[in-house]
Legacy VTK file of the C-alpha trace (Angstrom):
# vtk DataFile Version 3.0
C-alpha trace
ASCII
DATASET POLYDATA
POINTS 410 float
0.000 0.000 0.000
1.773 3.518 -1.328
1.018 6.604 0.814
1.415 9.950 0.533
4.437 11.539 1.914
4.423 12.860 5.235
2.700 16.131 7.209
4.720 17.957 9.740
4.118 17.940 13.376
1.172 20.509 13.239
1.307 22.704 16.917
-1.728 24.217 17.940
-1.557 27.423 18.622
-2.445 28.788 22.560
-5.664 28.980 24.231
-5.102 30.863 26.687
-5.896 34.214 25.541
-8.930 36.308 26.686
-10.110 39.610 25.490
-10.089 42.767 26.922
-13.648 43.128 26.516
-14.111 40.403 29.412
-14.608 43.310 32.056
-16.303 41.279 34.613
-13.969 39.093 36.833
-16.381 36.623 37.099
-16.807 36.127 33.687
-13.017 35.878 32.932
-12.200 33.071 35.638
-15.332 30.975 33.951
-13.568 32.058 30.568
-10.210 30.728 31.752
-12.090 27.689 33.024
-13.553 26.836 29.909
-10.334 27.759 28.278
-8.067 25.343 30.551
-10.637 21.941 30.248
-10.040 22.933 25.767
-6.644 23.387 26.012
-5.840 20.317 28.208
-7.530 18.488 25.931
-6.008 19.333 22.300
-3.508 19.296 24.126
-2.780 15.511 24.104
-2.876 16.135 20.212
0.465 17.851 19.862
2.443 15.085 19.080
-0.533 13.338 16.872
0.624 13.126 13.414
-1.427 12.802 10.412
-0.076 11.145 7.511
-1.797 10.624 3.831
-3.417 7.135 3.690
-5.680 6.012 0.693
-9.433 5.899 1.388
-12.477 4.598 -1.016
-12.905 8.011 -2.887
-9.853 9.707 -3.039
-6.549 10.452 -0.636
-7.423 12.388 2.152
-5.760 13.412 5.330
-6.068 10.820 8.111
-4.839 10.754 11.653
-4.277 7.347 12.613
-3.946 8.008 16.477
-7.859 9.526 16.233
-10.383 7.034 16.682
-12.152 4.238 18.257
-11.722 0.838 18.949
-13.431 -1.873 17.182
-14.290 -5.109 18.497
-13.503 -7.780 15.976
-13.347 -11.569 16.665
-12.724 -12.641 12.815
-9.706 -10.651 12.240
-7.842 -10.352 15.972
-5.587 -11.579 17.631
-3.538 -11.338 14.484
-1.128 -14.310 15.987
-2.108 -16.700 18.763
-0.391 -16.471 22.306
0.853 -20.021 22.450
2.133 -20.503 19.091
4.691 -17.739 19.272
7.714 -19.288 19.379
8.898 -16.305 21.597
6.429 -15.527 23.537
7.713 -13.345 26.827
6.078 -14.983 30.228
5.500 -11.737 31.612
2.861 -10.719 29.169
1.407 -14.469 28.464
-1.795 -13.686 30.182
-3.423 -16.998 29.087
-0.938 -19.025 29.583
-0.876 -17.816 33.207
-4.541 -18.307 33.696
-6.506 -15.462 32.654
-9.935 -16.737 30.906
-11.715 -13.776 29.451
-9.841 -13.551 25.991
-11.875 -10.862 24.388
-8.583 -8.437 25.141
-7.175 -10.265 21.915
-9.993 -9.267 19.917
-10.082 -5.194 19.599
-8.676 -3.400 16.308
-8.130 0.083 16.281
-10.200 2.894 13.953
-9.048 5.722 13.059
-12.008 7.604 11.832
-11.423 8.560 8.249
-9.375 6.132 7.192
-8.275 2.306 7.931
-4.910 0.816 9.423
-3.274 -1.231 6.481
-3.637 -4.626 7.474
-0.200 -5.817 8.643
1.406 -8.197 6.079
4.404 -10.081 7.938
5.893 -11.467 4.455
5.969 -7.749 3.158
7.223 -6.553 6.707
10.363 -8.707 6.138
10.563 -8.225 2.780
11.199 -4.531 3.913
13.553 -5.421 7.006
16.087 -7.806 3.861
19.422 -7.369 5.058
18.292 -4.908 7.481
18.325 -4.032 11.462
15.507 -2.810 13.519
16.238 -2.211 16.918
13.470 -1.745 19.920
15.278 0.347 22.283
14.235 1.387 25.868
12.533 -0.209 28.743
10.273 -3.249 28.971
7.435 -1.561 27.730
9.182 -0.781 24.316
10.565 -4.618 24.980
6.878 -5.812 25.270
6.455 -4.365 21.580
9.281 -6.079 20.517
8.080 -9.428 21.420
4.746 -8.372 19.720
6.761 -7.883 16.311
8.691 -10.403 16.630
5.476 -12.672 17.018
3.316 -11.404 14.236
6.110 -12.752 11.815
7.225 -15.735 13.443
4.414 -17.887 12.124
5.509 -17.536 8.875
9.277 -18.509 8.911
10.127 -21.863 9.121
12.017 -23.099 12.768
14.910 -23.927 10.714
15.278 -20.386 9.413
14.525 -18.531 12.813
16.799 -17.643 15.769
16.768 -15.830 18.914
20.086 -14.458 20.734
21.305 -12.570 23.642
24.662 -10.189 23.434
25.916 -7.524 25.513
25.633 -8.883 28.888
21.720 -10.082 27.697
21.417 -6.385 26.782
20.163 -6.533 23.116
18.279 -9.652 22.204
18.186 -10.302 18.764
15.742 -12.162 16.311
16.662 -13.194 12.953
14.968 -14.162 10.194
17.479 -15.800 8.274
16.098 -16.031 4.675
15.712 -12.609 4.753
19.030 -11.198 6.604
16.932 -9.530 8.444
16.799 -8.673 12.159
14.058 -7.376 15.084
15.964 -6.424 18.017
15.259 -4.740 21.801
18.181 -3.307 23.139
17.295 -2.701 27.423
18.194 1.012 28.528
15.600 2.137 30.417
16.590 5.660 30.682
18.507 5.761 27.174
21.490 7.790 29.244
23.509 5.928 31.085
22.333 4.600 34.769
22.393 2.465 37.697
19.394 0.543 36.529
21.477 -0.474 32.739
21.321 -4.428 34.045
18.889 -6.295 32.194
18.004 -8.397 34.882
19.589 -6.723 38.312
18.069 -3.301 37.587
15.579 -2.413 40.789
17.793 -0.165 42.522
16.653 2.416 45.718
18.641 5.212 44.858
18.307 5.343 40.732
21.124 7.809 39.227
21.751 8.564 35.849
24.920 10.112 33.722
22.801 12.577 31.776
25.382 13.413 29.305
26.311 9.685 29.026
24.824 7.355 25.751
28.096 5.950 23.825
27.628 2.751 26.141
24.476 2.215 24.943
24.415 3.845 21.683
27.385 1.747 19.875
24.832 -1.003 20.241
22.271 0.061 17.471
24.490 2.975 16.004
24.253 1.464 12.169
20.725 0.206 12.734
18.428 0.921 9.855
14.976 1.967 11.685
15.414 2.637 15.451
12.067 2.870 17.776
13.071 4.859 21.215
10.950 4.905 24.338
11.819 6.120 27.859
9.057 7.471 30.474
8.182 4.746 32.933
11.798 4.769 34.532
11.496 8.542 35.397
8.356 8.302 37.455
9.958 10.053 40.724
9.919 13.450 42.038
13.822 14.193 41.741
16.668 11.748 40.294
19.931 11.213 40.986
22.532 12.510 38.288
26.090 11.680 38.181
28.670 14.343 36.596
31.587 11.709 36.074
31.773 7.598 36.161
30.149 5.173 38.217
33.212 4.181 40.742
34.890 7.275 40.435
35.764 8.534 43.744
35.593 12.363 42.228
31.917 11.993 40.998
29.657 14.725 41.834
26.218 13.731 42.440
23.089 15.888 42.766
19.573 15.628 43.229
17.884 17.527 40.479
13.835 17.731 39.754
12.915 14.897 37.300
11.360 17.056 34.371
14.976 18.645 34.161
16.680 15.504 34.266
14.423 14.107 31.748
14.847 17.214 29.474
19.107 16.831 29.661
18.890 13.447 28.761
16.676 13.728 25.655
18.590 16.586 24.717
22.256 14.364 25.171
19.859 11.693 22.910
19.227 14.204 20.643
22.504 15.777 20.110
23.708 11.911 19.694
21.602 11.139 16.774
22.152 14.405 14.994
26.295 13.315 15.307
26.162 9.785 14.365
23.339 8.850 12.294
23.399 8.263 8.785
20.548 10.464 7.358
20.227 8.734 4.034
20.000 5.560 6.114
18.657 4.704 9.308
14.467 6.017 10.141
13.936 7.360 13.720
10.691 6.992 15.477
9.930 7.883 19.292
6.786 6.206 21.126
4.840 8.213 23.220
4.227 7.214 27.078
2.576 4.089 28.033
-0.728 4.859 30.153
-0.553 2.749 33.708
-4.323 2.116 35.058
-3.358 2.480 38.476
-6.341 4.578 40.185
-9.926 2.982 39.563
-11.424 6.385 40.773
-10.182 7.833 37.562
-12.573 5.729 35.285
-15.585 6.195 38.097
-15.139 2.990 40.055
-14.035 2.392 43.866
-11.273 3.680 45.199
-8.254 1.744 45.711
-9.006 -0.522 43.185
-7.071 -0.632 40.098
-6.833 -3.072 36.534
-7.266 -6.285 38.478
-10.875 -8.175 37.269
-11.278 -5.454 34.523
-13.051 -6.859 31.646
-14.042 -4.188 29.654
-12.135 -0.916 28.203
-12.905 2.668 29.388
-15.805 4.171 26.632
-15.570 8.058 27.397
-13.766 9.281 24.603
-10.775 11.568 25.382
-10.056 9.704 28.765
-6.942 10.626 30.250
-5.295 9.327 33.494
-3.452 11.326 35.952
-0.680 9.140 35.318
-0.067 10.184 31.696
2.532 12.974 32.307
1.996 16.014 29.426
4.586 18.113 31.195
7.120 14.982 29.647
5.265 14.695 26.339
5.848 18.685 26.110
9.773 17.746 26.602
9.850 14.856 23.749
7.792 16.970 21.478
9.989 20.297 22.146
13.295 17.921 21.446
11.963 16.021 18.698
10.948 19.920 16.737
14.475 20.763 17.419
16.069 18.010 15.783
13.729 18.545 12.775
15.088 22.566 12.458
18.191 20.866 12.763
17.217 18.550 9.725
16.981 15.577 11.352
13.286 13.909 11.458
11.977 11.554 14.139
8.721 10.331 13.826
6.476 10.245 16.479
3.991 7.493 17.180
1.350 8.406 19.789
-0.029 5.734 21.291
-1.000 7.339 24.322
-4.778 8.460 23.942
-5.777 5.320 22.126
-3.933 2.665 24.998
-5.984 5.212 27.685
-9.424 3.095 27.085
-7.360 0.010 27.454
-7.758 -0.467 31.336
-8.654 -4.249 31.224
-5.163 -5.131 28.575
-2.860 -5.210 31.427
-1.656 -8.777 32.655
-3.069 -7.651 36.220
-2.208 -10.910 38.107
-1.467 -13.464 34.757
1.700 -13.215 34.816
4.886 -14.783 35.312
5.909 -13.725 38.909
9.419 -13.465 39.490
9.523 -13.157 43.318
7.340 -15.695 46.019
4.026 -13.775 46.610
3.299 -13.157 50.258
0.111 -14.721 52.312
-0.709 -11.145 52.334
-0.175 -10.352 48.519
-2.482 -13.320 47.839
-5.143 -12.665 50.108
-5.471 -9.638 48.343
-4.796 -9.793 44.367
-5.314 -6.316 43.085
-1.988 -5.731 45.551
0.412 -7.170 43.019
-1.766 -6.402 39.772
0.314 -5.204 37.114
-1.141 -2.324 35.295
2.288 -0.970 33.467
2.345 -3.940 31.081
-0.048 -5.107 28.258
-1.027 -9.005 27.981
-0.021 -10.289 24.064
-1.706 -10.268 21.843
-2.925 -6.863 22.952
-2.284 -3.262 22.438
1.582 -3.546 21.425
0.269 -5.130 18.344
-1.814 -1.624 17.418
1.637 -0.047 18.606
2.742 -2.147 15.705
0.120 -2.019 13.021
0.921 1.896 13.397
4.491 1.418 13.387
4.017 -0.479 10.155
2.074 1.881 8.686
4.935 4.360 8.876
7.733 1.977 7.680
5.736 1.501 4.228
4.890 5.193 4.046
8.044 6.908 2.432
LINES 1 411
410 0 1 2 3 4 5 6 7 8 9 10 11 12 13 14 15 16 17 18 19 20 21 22 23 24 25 26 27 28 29 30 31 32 33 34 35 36 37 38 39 40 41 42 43 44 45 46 47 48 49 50 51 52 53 54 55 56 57 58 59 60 61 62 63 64 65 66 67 68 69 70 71 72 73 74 75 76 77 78 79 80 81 82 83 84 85 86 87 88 89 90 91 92 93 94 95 96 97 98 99 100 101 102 103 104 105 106 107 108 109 110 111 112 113 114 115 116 117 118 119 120 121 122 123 124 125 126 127 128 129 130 131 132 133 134 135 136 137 138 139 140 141 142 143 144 145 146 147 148 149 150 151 152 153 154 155 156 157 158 159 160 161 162 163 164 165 166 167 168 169 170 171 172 173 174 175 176 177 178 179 180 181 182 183 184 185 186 187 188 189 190 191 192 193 194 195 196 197 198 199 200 201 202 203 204 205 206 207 208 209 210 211 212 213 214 215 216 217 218 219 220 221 222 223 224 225 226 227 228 229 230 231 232 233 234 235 236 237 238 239 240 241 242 243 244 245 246 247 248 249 250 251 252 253 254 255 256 257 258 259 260 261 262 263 264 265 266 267 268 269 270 271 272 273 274 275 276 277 278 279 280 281 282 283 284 285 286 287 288 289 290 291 292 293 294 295 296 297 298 299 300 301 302 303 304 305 306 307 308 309 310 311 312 313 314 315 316 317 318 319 320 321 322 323 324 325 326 327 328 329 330 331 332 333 334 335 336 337 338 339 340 341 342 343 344 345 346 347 348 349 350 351 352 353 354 355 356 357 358 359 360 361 362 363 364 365 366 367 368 369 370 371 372 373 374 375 376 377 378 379 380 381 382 383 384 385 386 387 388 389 390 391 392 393 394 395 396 397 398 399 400 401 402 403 404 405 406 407 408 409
């Protein structure tokens, strides 16, 4: 399917203006009011992109993060759970007992204009003699392991293989017929930190090298399409940053307000890619924040619970949690236009709004669990519900469908 090239990132302009014919204090706090609840809410569409997809009549413009969801049981799951070959335990909701399936069965709408259907022959066909590299945390890793299974039915056992490098840092899946690699390389922050180890990473005191990436970076430096995430690792009031090297008796630490911190280190990301990567080369594409469904209240149901027994998604349109940071999105989007003046584009897939409604996609308690749960913990299930992650087939695979919308759109 040939699309149209790309829009722009199109920034709305402020709504916070009132006239100076609002005399009448009363009537300009119910003005600002009004104002605030409008511009909170096209607010979340900064970093929506549209991009020219063909529709029945003609080509027309079409944001694919605007829509609905759709329930369909003939076309989703697009894979099935057990017959991935790599299926990650943490997100392998049946296997770990969950029985209401229909989280497998919801495709996503945009509302002028339909998600190609994802074609895993043509996907590969794309990736020949090719890298692309998942890089971030385990919510970018849980998209990896959704790629990696919606073309793993396909290839033959003979001609697929999964490895670990880097101290099981970058995991790597091959598709041998076609050269062709799907890859998730773990840094959780992108910078350097004290949570790097793939598997020893929950740390009490989490500290980061802000102007620190060449660890990481000579990892997936030649990659041909790189997909970044970081948001879930910053979720603190104030981190820990490191001006020097980890051991280094002369290391100045200081405790600096989170937004900053997460600011410096996009902008050390930044200045990275607009060094060392080849522009004629390698794609760049940055996913949005994963929403966490945390705080029943939010969706109108009792307090203190959270994802655990949720069956259904969330129906008001324009949800947002509290959870969903825009103060952070307002960072990556202020980065991401200054690499573009700089002429470097990365291409930013919003999957926040649309995984909002998705409150009952989590794993909640069907999951692998990698510590002994307590008499307390089990007395009491929504206690260790997880809420961060998505069950596969799920969500991730929209993540995808998107993702592979942009890869064939030139």
């Amino acid at each position: 399917m040939k699309m149209a090239k790309t829009h722009q990132i199109v920034v709305e302009g402020s709504l916070w203006g009132i006239r100076n014919t609002f005399y009448s204090s009363l009537v300009i706090l119910a003005a600002l009011i009004v104002a605030t609840t409008i511009y909170l809410r096209k607010d979340r569409g900064h970093l929506f992109r549209e991009i020219s997809v063909p529709s029945d009549s003609s080509t027309s413009q079409c944001n694919l993060f605007s829509g609905k969801w759709v329930f369909d049981n003939e076309s989703y799951p697009l894979y099935k759970e057990k017959q991935c070959s790599f299926m990650s335990e943490e997100v392998a909701c049946e296997t770990f007992g969950r029985k209401d399936l229909s989280y497998q069965n919801w495709r996503w709408q945009p509302h002028h204009c339909d998600l190609p259907r994802f074609n895993a022959t043509a996907l590969l066909e794309r990736l020949r003699n090719k890298r692309l590299v998942f890089v971030g945390d385990s919510l970018i890793r849980g998209q990896w392991v959704s790629m990696v299974c919606l073309v793993d039915s396909i290839l033959p056992k003979t001609l697929k293989s999964m490895h670990s490098t880097a101290n099981a840092s970058l995991n790597i899946f091959r598709a041998k017929e076609y050269n062709a690699s799907i890859e998730h390389y773990w840094s959780p922050l992108l910078v350097e930190s004290n949570s790097d180890d793939p598997v020893n990473h929950r740390v009490v005191e989490r500290t980061v090298r802000v102007k620190a990436i060449e660890k990481h970076a000579k990892y997936w430096t030649d990659a041909d399409f790189l997909v970044f995430n970081t948001y879930l690792w910053w979720r603190r009031p104030v981190m820990n940053v490191l001006w020097g090297s980890f051991g280094d008796p002369d290391g100045i630490y200081k405790k600096v307000k989170m937004l900053r911190v997460y600011e410096m280190a996009l902008r050390t990301w930044s200045d990275w890619l607009e060094v060392h990567v080849n522009r004629n080369k390698t794609r760049l594409f940055f996913v949005s924040m994963s929403p966490i469904h945390k705080r029943a209240e939010e969706w109108g149901e009792a307090n203190g619970n959270n994802c655990y027994n949720e069956t259904d998604m969330i129906t008001e349109e324009g949800y947002w949690g509290q959870d969903s940071d825009l103060k952070m999105m307002h960072v990556v989007e202020n980065v991401v236009d200054d690499l573009k003046a700089r002429g470097l584009n990365v291409e930013m897939l919003n999957i926040t709004q649309l995984s909002e409604y998705r409150k009952e996609g989590h794993p909640s308690i069907y999951r692998k669990q990698w510590y002994p749960l307590t008499k307390e913990q089990i007395a009491n299930p929504k206690s260790y519900a997880d809420c961060i992650h998505w069950c596969l087939p799920g969500v991730p695979d929209v993540w995808n469908e998107l993702l592979y919308a942009y890869i064939f759109h030139q």
